[in-house]
N, C-alpha and C positions, 0 to 999 in steps of 0.2 A: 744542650741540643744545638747541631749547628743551626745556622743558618739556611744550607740548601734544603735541610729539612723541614723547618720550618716555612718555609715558600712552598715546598711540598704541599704541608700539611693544610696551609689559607688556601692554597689551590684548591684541592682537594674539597673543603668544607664549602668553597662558592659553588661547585659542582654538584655536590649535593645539595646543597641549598636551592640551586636553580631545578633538580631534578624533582624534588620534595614540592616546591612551585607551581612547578609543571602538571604534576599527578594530581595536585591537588583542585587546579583550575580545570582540568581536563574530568574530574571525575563526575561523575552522571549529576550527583546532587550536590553539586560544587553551585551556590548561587551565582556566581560570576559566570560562570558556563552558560546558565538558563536565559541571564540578563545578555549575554554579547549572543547570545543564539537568538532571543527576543528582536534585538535592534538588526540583526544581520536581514532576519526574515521580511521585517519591515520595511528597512533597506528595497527588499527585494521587492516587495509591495509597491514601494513608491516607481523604481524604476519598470517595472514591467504595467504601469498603468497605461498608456496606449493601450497596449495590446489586450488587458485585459477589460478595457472599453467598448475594441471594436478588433471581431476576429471572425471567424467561418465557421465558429461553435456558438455564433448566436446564443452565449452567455460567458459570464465571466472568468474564462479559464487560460491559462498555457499552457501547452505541451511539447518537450522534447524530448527527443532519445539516444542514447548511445550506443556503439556496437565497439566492442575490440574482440582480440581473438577470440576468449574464451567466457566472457560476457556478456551481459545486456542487459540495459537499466532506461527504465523509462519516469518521467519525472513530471506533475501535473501541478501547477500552483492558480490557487481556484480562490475568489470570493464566495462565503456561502452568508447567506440572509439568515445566521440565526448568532444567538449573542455568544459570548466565547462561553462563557458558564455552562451553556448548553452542551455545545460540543465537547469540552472538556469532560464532564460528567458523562456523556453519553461512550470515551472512547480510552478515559485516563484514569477510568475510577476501578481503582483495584480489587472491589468483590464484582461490580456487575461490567468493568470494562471486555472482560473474555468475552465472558459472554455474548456481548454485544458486536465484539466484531464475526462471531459465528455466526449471528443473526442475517450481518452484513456479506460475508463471507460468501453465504450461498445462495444468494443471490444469481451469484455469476455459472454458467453454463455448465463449465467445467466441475463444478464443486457438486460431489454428490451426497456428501453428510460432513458432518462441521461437531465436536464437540469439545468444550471446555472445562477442565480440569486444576484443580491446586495441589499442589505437594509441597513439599521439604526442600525445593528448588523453586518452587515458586509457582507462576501459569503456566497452562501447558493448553495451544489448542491444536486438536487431532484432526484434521483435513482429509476426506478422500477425493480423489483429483479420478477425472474418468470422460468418456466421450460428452458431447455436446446434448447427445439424447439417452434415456433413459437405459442402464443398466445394470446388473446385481454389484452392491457391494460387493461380492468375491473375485469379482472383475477389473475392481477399480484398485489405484494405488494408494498409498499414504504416505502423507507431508505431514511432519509433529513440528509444531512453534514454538518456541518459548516466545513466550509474552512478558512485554520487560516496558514498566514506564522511565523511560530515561533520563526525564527531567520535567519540573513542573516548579513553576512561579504566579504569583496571580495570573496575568496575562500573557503565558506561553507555556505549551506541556509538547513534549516529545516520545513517542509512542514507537516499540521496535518491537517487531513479530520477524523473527528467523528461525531457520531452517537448516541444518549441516546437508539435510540431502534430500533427493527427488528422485520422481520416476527415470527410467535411462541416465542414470550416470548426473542428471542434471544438480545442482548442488549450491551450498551462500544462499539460500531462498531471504530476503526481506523484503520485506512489507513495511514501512517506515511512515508516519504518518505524523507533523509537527506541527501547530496553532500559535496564532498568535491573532492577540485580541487589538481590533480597529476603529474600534467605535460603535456610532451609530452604522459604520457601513457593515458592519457585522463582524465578521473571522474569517482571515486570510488561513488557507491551507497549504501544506505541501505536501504531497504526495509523492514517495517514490517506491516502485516496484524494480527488483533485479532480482538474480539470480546468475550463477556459471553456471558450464557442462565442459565433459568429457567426450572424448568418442562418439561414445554409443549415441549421448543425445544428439551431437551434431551431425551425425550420421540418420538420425529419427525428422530431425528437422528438416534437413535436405531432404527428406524422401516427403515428408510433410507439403513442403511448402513445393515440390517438385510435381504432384497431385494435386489433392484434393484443394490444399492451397495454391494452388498457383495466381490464382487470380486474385487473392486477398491482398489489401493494402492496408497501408498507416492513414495517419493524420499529415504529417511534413511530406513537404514536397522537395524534389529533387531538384537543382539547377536547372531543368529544362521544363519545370513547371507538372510535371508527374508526380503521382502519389508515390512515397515506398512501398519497395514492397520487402519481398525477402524479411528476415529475424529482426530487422525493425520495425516492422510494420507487424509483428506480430505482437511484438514486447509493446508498441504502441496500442494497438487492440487492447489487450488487458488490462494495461493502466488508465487505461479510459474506463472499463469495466468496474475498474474495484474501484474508481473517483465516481461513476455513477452509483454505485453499490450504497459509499457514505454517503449521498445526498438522497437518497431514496429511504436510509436509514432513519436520518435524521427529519426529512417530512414525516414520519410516522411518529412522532412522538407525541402527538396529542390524540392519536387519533385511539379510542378505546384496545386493550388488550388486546382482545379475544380479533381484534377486524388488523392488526398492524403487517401478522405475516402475508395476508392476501392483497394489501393497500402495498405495501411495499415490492412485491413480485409484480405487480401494475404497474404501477411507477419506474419500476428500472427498465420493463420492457417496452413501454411506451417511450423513454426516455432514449436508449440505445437506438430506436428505429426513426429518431429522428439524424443518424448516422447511417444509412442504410448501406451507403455503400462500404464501408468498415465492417458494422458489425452486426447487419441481421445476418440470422441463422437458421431462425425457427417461425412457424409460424406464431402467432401469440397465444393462441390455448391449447397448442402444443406445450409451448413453452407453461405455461400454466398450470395444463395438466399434470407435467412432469414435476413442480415443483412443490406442487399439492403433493405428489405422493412423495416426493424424497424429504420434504419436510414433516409429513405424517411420519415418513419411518424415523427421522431423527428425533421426532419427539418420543415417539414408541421406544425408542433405544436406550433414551437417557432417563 
């Protein structure tokens, strides 16, 4: 064999070898993945300590958001007072984790039934997405997740619910939700919700937030000391919603069966209204009323 060939061929083999590397550190259950995802979040822990000391959410949270053309991702990293084991099992545990974020799930305004399924592919949870108040399932749309744990080590698990598509064109739905365990100060979170759109959606938004929204804001302020408003302050709204949704979750865990769904609809709505200007919407036994019945029908259903 010549030689050019031979130089070919050790090229060649370090390329693979770096590729073969690559796939393998990068893959979900790769430990070294879980361990540099671990120390990264921590990382992140340490540096955002100010702010998660002392903020305008009067507990311990951050929040930012992103906008590009066709996107929008909003991002929450929170201390929660309960131990990782806790949360972990409450949100990574492959027979009752689905479930549990349905639980969590419908919580929030928009959700008008929630339910979790297993197949040959794995979790699957069925969302119907719909107005703010009360109306028939045949009205409302559906978002399906695969539910996927992505990675889990003692003390860090990574939790991914997507979506290929949404109502108007909207589409990339995730829900993405990672721990990492701190001690005695409990379990740092992070939290991110996004999604893309098309047309149609950005077309729905604009008329959206042209109306009815107009006067809805974020949490971050602009240069001139003003709230956002516009598709960041929307995408902020919600991510605030599904991070109050798991802390409202998670309060309910000691609290007997039969009392958790009505404990936890108190709790989120008592909790959001301490945001008023963001994110009341309803009165509170409005809001109650409605969730009593869209949760009696989900239990009915399933």
């Amino acid at each position: 064999m010549k030689i050019p060939q031979i130089k070919r061929m050790t090229s060649l083999t370090k390329v693979l070898a770096v590729i073969t590397f690559t796939l393998f550190t990068l893959s979900p259950g790769a430990p070294a993945w879980a361990d540099d995802n671990a120390a990264a979040l921590k990382d992140r822990y340490d540096s955002l300590a100010p702010q998660l000391k002392s903020n305008a959410f009067h507990r311990p949270i951050y929040l930012n958001s992103e906008e590009t053309l066709n996107t929008l991702k909003g991002d929450i990293y929170a201390v929660v007072d309960y131990p990782f084991a806790t949360v972990n099992n409450a949100f990574n545990d492959p027979q009752q984790g689905p479930a549990n974020w349905c639980e969590l799930l419908i919580l929030h305004l928009n959700t008008k039934y929630c339910h979790a399924s297993s197949g040959s592919n794995g979790a699957t949870i069925t969302m119907d997405v719909g107005k703010k108040t009360e109306q028939d399932l045949s009205d409302t749309s559906q978002v399906q997740f695969n539910y996927r744990s992505v990675a889990t080590n003692p003390n860090y698990f990574q939790v991914d619910l997507s979506a290929a598509k949404g109502p108007l064109s909207t589409k990339d739905y995730r829900i993405v939700l990672e721990a990492v365990d701190i001690g005695k100060q409990g379990t740092f979170l992070h939290l991110t919700y996004s999604y893309g759109f098309g047309m149609p959606g950005r077309v729905a938004m604009k008329t959206y937030l042209a109306t009815v929204g107009s006067a809805k804001v974020g949490f971050s302020k602009d240069t001139d000391g003003s709230y956002v408003g516009g598709v960041r302050g929307l995408v902020e709204r919600n991510t605030m919603r599904y991070y109050l949704a798991i802390d409202a979750f998670l309060g309910s865990l000691n609290t007997p069966v039969a009392k958790r769904a009505n404990q936890r609809f108190a709790t989120w709505f008592d909790t959001t209204e301490q945001y008023p200007r963001q994110l009341h919407e309803l009165d509170r036994q409005d809001y109650l009323q409605m969730k009593k019945n869209e949760y009696q029908g989900q239990q009915t259903a399933q």
